[in-house]
N, C-alpha and C positions, 0 to 999 in steps of 0.2 A: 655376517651380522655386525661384527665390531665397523666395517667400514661404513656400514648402515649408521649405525648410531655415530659416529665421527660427525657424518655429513651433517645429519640432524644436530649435534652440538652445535656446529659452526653456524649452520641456521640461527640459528637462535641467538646465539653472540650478535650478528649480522641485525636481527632482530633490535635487539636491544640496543647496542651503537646507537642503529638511525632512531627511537624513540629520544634518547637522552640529545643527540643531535636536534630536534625539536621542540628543545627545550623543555623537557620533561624537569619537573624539580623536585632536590630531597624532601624527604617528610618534615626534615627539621628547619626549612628556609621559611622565614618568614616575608611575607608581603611586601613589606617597606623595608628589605634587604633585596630587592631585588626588582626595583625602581630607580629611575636617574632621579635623584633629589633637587627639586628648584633652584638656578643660581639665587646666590646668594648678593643683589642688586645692594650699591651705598646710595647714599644719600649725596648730592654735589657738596665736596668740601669746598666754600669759595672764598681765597687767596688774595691779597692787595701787595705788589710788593712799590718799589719804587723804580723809578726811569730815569738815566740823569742823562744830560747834555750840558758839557761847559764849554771854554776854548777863551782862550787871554790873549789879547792885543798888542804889541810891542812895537815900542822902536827900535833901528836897527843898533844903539847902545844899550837895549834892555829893557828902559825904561816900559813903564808899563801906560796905556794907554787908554784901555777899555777891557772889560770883562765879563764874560753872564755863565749862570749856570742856574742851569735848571734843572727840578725835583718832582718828576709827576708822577703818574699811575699806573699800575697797569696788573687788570684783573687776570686770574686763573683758576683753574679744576685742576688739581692735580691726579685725582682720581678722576677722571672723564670716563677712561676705560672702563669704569668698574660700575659705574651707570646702567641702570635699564636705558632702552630706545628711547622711552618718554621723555624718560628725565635729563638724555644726554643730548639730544634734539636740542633745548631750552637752554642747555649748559653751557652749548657750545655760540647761542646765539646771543646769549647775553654777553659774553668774551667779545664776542665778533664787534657789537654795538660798543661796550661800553668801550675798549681799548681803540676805536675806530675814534672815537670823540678827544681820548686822551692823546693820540698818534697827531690831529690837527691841531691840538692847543699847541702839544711839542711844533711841529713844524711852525706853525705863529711865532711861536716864539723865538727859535732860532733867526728867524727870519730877522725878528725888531735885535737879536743878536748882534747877525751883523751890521745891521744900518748903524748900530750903536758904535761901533769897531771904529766903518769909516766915518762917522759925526766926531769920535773922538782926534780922529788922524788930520780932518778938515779944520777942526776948533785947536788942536795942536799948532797946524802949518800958520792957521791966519790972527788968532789968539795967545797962542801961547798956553796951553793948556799945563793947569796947575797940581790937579786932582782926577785920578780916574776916574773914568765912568765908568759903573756898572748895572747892570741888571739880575736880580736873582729871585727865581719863584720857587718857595715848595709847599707841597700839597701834605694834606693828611685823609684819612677817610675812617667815616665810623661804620661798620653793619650790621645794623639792626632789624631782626626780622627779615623780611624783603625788600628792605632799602639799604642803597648806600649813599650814606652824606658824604658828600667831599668837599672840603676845604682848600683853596689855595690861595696861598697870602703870597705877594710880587713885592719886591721894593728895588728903587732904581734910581739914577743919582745920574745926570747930566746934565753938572751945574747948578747954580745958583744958592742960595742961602741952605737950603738944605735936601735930603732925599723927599721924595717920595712914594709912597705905600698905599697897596687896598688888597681887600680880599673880596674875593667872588666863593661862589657854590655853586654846587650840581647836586641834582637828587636822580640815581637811579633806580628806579621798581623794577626786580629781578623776574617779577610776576608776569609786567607786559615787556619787559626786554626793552624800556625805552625810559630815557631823560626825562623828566617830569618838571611842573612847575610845582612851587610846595602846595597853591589851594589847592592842587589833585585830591590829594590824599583826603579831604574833607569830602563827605554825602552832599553835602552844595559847596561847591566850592568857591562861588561869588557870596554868599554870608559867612563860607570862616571868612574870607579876606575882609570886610567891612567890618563884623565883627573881630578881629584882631586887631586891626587897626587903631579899634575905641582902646582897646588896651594898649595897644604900644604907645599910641600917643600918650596916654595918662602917665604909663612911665620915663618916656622922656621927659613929658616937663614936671615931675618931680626929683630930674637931677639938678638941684640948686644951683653946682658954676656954671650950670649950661643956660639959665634962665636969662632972657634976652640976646642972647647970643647966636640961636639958631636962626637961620637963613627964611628970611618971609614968608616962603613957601613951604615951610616945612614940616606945617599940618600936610599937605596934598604929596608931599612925597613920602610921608610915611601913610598913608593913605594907600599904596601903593608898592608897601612893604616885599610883598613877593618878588619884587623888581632887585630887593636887594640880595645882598649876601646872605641867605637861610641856611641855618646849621640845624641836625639836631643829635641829641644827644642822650645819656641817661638822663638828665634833669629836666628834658624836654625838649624847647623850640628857643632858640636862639638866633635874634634878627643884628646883623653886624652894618652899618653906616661908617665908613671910610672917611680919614680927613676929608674937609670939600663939602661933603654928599650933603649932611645937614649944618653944617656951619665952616669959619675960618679952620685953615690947619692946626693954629694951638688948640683948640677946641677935641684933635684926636680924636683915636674911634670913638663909635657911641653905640652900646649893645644894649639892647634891650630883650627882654628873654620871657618866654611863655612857660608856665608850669604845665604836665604832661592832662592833670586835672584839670586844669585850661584850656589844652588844648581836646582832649575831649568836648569839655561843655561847648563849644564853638562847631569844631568840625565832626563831631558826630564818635559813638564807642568804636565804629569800624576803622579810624583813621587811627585812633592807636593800635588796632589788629596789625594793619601793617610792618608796623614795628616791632611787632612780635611783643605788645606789654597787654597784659590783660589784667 
């Protein structure tokens, strides 16, 4: 009898084992103890830091000759990892593009480097070079919403009475992963450009020392403002004309700038969505 009842014990343990084996659960476990919980997906942190390239010219006494250095961009995720699929698909292509754009300015520019090197070592041997030449460009970048304004102002000096300087821009939408012209961002983007235009013009020629002094054409190439240097920023839209562009070099930049209330009435309430201002 006792070895009878043994066997049947063990049964029964044996029993029980493979039941809790299948996952049988305490009385006291609740539901959502006993669930894998959603990862927990960020959101892309997105990063601007800076790029340099210099390198200085010399003669075989030291002296110096030529020189550039340059300050550009170059976007990141530094959480990429930490991305859902969706968002890290977009994160990594926006990198891809935007840094691809900044990697060819860089190479350009190395390039007008060194042609600069041996222009100074050629005007040295046959001239007699008096003052280095240089080259030097650096960027900045605002991000607002889903765009990045980027800024880059160059100034460069080979010869003569004095340097010269300009700044250019880039407008990247993080949205389509591509370079954009500034009308984009307007619901018609050929009446903001016409309509901005009436306004830019009006406030160049209410800058008084610049009255006569701007270049013939200079209704028609502010007419055509998107062609220039577009920044934008918290106070709005800001159009930059480089010595030259609309008059003589004393004449200097000449900025003309859009209120963000402006720039709404013009390109439409979605164009400042963009920007993340509402």
């Amino acid at each position: 009898m006792k070895q009878k009842f043994a066997v049947l014990l063990a049964s029964c343990l044996l029993f029980l084992a493979a039941c809790t084996s299948l996952g049988t659960l305490p009385s006291d476990a609740s539901p959502e103890q006993n669930h894998l919980s959603a990862p927990d997906f960020e959101k892309p942190d997105y990063q601007i830091d800076t790029v340099a390239s210099q390198k200085q010219f010399h003669m075989e006494d030291g002296t110096e000759l030529a020189r550039y250095d340059y300050q550009l961009l170059s976007l990141s995720v530094p959480n990429l990892e930490n991305l859902s699929p969706e968002e890290a698909e977009p994160a990594q292509r926006n990198i891809d593009n935007f840094n691809s754009k900044m990697v060819s300015i860089m190479e350009d520019s190395v390039h007008v480097g060194q042609d600069l090197g041996d222009a100074a070592q050629y005007d040295h041997d046959t001239f007699g070079l008096r003052t280095a030449y240089y080259d030097e460009t650096t960027a900045s970048a605002a991000l607002l919403g889903q765009m990045i304004s980027v800024r880059i102002d160059n100034t460069s000096y080979t010869g003569g009475a004095h340097p010269n300087r300009y700044t250019s821009s880039f407008l990247f939408d993080l949205e389509s992963g591509q370079f954009i012209n500034p009308i984009q961002i307007a619901e018609n983007p050929e009446s903001f450009r016409t309509g901005a235009a009436d306004l830019l013009l009006k406030r160049a020629d209410a800058i008084p020392e610049n009255e006569g002094n701007y270049w013939l054409d200079y209704k028609e190439i502010i007419a055509h403002w998107n062609e220039a240097a577009v920044l934008f920023d918290k106070d709005g839209m800001l159009v930059i004309y480089s010595p030259y562009d609309l008059g003589p070099y004393a004449m200097g930049d000449v900025e003309l700038r859009l209120t963000w209330d402006e720039v709404k009435e013009l390109a439409g309430k979605t164009s400042l969505e963009h920007f993340g201002i509402t």
